[in-house]
C-alpha positions, 0 to 999 in steps of 0.5 A: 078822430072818430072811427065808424067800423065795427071792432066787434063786441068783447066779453064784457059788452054781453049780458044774459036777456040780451037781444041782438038782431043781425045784418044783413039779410040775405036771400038765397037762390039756387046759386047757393044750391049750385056753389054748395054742390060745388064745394062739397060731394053733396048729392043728397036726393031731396036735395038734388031734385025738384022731381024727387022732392015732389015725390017726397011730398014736397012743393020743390027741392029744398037748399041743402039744410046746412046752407041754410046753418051756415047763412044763418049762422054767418049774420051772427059772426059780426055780433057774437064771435068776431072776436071769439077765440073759438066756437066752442058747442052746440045744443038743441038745434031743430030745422022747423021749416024748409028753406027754397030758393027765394026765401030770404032770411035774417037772424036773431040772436039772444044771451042766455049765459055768460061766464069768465074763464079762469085765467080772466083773459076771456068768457064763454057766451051762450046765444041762442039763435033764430033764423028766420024766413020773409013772412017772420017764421022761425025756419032754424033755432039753435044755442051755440056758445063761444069764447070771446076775448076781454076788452080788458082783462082787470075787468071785474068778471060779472055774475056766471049764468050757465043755462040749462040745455037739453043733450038730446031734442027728444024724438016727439019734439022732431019737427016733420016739414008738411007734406013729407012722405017716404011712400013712394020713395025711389030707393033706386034714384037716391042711391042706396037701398039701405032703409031704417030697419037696416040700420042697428043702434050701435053700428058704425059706418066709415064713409071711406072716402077722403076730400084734401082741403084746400085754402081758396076752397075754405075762403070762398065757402067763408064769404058765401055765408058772409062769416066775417070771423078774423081768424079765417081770412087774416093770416096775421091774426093767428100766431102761426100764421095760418088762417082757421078753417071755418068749423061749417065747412068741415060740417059739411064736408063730413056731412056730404062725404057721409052720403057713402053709407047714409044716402037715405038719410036725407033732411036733418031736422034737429042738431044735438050736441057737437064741438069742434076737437081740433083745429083744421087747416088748408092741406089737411085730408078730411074723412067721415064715420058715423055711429048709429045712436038711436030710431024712432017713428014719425007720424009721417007716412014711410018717414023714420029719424035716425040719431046719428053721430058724425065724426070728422077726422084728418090723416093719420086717424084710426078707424073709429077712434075718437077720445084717448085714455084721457079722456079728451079728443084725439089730436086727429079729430076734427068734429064730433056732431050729434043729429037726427035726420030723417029716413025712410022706415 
């Protein structure tokens, strides 16, 4: 009997240089803006108001940075980490252009490595992909790697290519949107009156407040992006029965549970480095610090960029504990995330 559904792609069905263009397209509007502010305490100013977004430069409020990660990242789980056993990094993100309302975007992903993992039941695969809007501009670009399943696991394990990936996206390379400027930026309006010059290299912030995850939540953020990844919808899938709460909504969370603290740190332009520690569940409490990792100048007026390392941690978790004795992320820690955003110096 012929079956016409999607299995989605194994370990042995990638090879380096391959292109994978992605269904569906998909345009956003503001009720993604709305739904996104729904889910998460997310009231970033530039992205809260067409009014503050004009004073800034801007032609109009643009969605949220991350709402545009996610709908880009979402078309890629059908090809590339449906059946993965876990999205293991990120490296060398840039936001390059905004994304507003009635943009549409589309992704394109290609294979930049492969190899199998020891036990030869799986492999790592690296793609680096590329959002992209209606008129064919790149609005997001960024490698992420994942371990995916072996269809089979006598498969001989093909040749390893690990590509070489920046740790950091260098503060020249920082892409500022036309038209930014922070001159007349309404400290008053945004919330906090903290600028780049009041932060220290080395300084970290507890962002205080908690958020308790909850499982209808989870699911409704998953199919917005339209992430098809089994483990979050298919109770059955995982031996414990629990259905994997999807790394961007705990990304999000921390990121808008930051605002106590960084209100002023407003569009993330480049993501670093980041791994998902732990696994996160339905009832588990999720709060946020963050370390000051470096500034720099911009060439737009009044605009700065701040390095920022964003952890993501559950109940029980000490104040600004991170790895243990060992070495390895403490069983508390749910994110650790490297990026630049952009603030007034």
């Amino acid at each position: 009997m012929a079956t016409k559904t999607n299995p989605g792609r194994f370990f042995e069905d990638y090879a380096v240089g391959q292109v994978i263009g992605h269904a569906v397209p998909r345009t956003v509007a503001e009720g993604e803006r709305a739904l996104y502010h729904a889910l998460y305490p997310a009231r970033h100013a530039l992205y809260s108001s067409d009014v503050f977004a004009a004073t800034c430069g801007l032609d109009g409020s643009p969605l949220d940075d991350l709402l545009a990660f996610h709908t880009v990242f979402g078309k890629t789980v059908p090809d590339v980490s449906l059946n993965a056993v876990a999205n293991l990094g990120y490296a060398e993100g840039r936001w390059l252009l905004p994304v507003y309302p009635g943009d549409t975007l589309r992704s394109v992903s290609e294979v930049i490595g492969i190899k199998e993992n020891s036990n030869g039941k799986s492999g790592n695969v690296y793609v680096r992909t590329q959002g992209l809007n209606q008129n064919d501009e790149v609005v997001l670009d960024y490698v992420r790697w994942v371990m995916v399943r072996k269809r089979d696991a006598a498969s001989p394990a093909p040749e390893a290519v690990l590509p070489e990936l920046r740790k950091v996206v260098p503060a020249e390379d920082l892409v500022i949107p036309e038209g930014l400027s922070f001159e007349d930026y309404d400290f008053t309006l945004a919330g906090e009156p903290h600028r780049l010059a009041d932060y220290e290299i080395g300084e970290k912030i507890d962002h205080v407040d908690g958020v308790t995850i909850e499982e209808a939540e989870h699911m409704l953020a998953t199919r917005l992006w339209q992430n098809t990844a089994k483990v979050h919808f298919d109770a059955t899938f995982r031996e414990d029965g629990k259905r994997l709460i999807y790394g961007g909504h705990v990304i999000s969370m921390a990121r808008a549970l930051s605002f106590n603290g960084l209100a002023n740190a407003q569009m993330i332009v480049a993501l670093n480095g980041g791994a998902h520690a732990n696994p996160c569940f339905a009832g588990d409490t999720v709060k946020a610090w963050s370390e000051v990792l470096d500034k720099a100048e911009t060439g737009a007026p009044g605009v700065g960029a701040i390095r920022l390392r964003l952890v993501a941690v559950k109940q029980g978790a000490a104040p600004f504990a991170l790895k243990g004795a060992d070495g390895k992320y403490l069983p508390e820690v749910l994110l650790d995330l490297d990026y630049w955003a952009l603030m007034p110096l």
